[in-house]
C-alpha angles and dihedrals in degrees: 000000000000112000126195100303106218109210099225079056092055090043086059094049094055095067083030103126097176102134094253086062091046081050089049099049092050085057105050077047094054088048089048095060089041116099079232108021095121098057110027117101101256110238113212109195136199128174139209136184110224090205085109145019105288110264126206086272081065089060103025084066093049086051099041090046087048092054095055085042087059096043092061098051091057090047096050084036096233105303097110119079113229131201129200107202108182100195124202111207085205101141079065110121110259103248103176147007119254112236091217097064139086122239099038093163096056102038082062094065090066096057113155090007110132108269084242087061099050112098121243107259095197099064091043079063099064109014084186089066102142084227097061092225137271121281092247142350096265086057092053094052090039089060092044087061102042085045091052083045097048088048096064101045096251115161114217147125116247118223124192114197092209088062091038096053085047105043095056096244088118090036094095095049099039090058077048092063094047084061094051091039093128098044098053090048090056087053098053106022093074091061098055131078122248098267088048097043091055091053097034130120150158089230133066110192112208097221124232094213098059102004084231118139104256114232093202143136114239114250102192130357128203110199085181090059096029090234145127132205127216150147126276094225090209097054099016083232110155095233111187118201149170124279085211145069096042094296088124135026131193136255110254101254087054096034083052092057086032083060097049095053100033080057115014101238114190101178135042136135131221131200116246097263090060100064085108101048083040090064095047102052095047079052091057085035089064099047083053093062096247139102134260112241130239120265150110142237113254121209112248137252116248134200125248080270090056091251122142105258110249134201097216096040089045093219122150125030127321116219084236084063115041077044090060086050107035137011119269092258092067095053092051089048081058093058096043105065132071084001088173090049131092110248141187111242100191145114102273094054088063099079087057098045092055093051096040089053088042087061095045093050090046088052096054117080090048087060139108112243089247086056095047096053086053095050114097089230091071096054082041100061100024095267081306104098117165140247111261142159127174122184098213133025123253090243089057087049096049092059093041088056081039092056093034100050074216106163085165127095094205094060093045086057093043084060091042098059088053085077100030098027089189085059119142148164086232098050088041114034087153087056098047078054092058102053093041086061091042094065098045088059100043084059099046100043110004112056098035080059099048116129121180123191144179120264121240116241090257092056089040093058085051099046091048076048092053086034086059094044101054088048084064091036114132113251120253081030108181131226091266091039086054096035089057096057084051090066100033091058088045092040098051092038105069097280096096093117101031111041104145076062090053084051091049096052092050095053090044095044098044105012098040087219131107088233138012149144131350079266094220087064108047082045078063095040095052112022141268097245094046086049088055096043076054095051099041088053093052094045080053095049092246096129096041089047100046092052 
């Protein structure tokens, strides 16, 4: 993952204080105070629930994890091995049906089963799919989100914990946690509640009769043996079993400690509702004889209803989705920043983050190196950012696709190169991007929201002014020139003390939108004549009626 560290790169991370750098310095800190911390591997660890179809917090915790990963190699220049485990809690019980899936019915028949058990209800669906399906639902969802993963160029190891329970490799550790069984009860019990207290364990035994994920308290333990006993809840039958093997698994507080020492984990995020479950398991972590890891608890996405996105409930955005309407840098750009803050993660905030990503990427070659490691670009592309420049803003591109009613490619570029006449899809295959993915939103979110209306006499005094200035306007006229005419015919039509409501009724009168471009330079991008044209059809209604 390392590439060649410069030294004047590692000069500037030392003084770097972007929040991937301030992760990376608490954890050299942690290794430090460990017996072995300077020459173990360092784990870094995320975590995903395969209930549901991976959403964008899935991914936003991979990235987030990789740029402190990165961070730290910088920092420790390369000489410490790291190590990326995604790991897949899919021998988990299914609890409940996701809403955002096919074959629900039949999907509730399989409550409690392992996740690995579940059938895949997408290929039940179409039994004609050309994959053939995945062995079970948690497989489907597995393979989304290492395809997501791979996409995006992350490097990392992917752990099932079905495969890890039945292969040995928590065996150690889980004997471990029979030993410690009273100590991890005094640990949880106090925070439930009587009734929970009475059913709960550590354990879950898979049982062999029904290969459901058994929800029951432990009636006798042999360390000697490396057993439990219970009762089947169906026959009332004492079964005793292995705590081995992959014939129990463990609840998730416990399976999460279980995890950090089975694999000495130093480094793994949570999102803000977790701080509880955060301090229990490093509780349990510690009885086990191991060490919590480093982290910290990130702040969690919301819906366009400022609801927390949910697997199960599919709100919010889906990767699938913000990748169809904007590139995959945006979308870590998106990750990266106010990692600790609530955020929408919804349509409407995609436009921004491109842009937003586009004018961090333009500011980067003229910086210091101290200036770069603190850009968000660095962390973004592993301290490798590439060489881009674009000649207009996505935001500019979306309203000219908005005014031109353009869903072709070829006639975007045509008005592009009205402003960079040596524009082309070649030169700028960011750009083509860029206009490929303009056009898909406008159609998905723009155009459905589009609202004309008629302008009021006072607005229609200052559009037939602007209408007027652009016809004497110079040839060849620039964005500022253009810009310029834009506020005189607001300033000296009524619009003198109020022009951001001058700008407003020009988005919303010939936009049909609240907000919109730096208007000079859309007028450059797409023409003056087309602007007027545009003009001339809202002052006869055409725009208003038609909507």
């Amino acid at each position: 993952m390392t590439k060649a560290i410069a030294p004047h790169e590692i000069a500037a991370a030392a003084e770097a204080r972007a929040w991937p750098f301030e992760e990376a310095r608490r954890l050299i800190k942690r290794l430090d105070a460990l017996p072995n911390g300077k020459d173990k591997t360092v784990i870094f660890e995320t975590g995903y629930g395969p209930s549901g179809l991976p959403h964008i917090g899935t991914f936003g915790e991979v990235a987030r994890t990789s740029m402190v990963r990165h961070a730290f190699e910088v920092l420790t220049q390369g000489q410490r091995k790291t190590r990326l485990i995604c790991f897949s809690d899919d021998m988990d019980g299914f609890r409940k049906v996701p809403g955002n899936v096919p074959n629900q019915e039949m999907l509730g028949g399989f409550i409690d089963t392992p996740l690995t058990s579940v059938p895949d209800p997408f290929f039940v669906a179409d039994a004609h799919s050309a994959t053939g399906g995945y062995p079970s639902f948690a497989h489907h969802n597995n393979a989304r989100l290492r395809r997501f993963l791979d996409q995006f160029g992350f490097e990392y190891e992917f752990f099932s914990a079905t495969d890890v329970y039945k292969s040995g490799a928590m065996d150690q550790t889980l004997l471990r946690m029979l030993e410690v069984y009273d100590k991890v009860m005094e640990i949880i019990l106090p925070t439930f509640g009587p009734e929970r207290r009475a059913t709960y364990s550590p354990f879950l035994p898979i049982s062999p009769r029904t290969g459901k994920v058994l929800y029951v308290p432990m009636i006798e333990r042999d360390v000697s043996k490396g057993t439990v006993v219970y009762v089947d809840p169906e026959t009332n039958d004492k079964v005793e079993t292995k705590v081995t093997g992959g014939a129990v698994k463990c609840q998730w507080k416990a399976d999460w400690a279980l995890r950090w020492t089975a694999f000495g984990v130093d480094y793994e995020m949570a999102g803000k509702d977790l701080i509880d479950s955060v301090t229990l398991s490093s509780k349990i972590c510690r009885a086990l004889g191991g060490t919590p890891p480093e982290g910290f608890n990130y702040e969690l996405f919301l819906d366009e209803h400022g609801q927390k996105i949910s697997k199960s409930k599919g709100n919010g955005l889906t990767i699938e989705e913000w990748l169809t309407y904007a590139s995959p840098e945006s979308l870590s750009l998106y990750m990266f920043q106010k990692p600790k803050t609530a955020k929408r993660l919804y349509f409407d905030v995609i436009p921004r983050a491109v842009d937003e990503y586009l004018t961090f990427l333009a500011k980067y070659p003229a910086e210091e190196p101290k200036g770069r490691v603190d850009n968000p670009i660095w962390h973004i592309h592993g301290g490798q950012p590439p060489a881009a420049e674009l000649p207009i803003s996505f935001g500019l591109l979306l309203n000219l696709v908005s005014a031109s009613n353009a869903h072709d490619k070829a006639v975007l570029w045509g008005f592009i190169r009205r402003h960079a006449a040596d524009a082309t899809a070649e030169r700028y295959p960011l750009l083509d991007q860029l206009v490929g993915y303009a056009i898909a939103y406008y159609d998905a979110f723009v155009r459905p929201a589009k609202t004309f209306r008629a302008p009021t006499p006072e607005e229609r005094t200052a559009l037939e002014a602007l209408d007027a200035a652009l016809a004497a306007a110079s040839t060849g006229a620039g964005a500022e020139e253009l810009q310029n005419l834009v506020y005189e015919a607001g300033k000296s039509n009524g619009f003198a003390d109020s022009l951001r409501q001058w700008f407003q009724a020009i988005y919303e009168v010939l936009l049909g939108q609240t907000q919109g471009p730096r208007f000079g330079s859309f007028i450059e991008l797409y023409g003056v004549a087309e602007t007027r044209a545009l003009i001339g059809k809202a002052l006869k209604g055409e725009l208003a009626n038609a909507a």
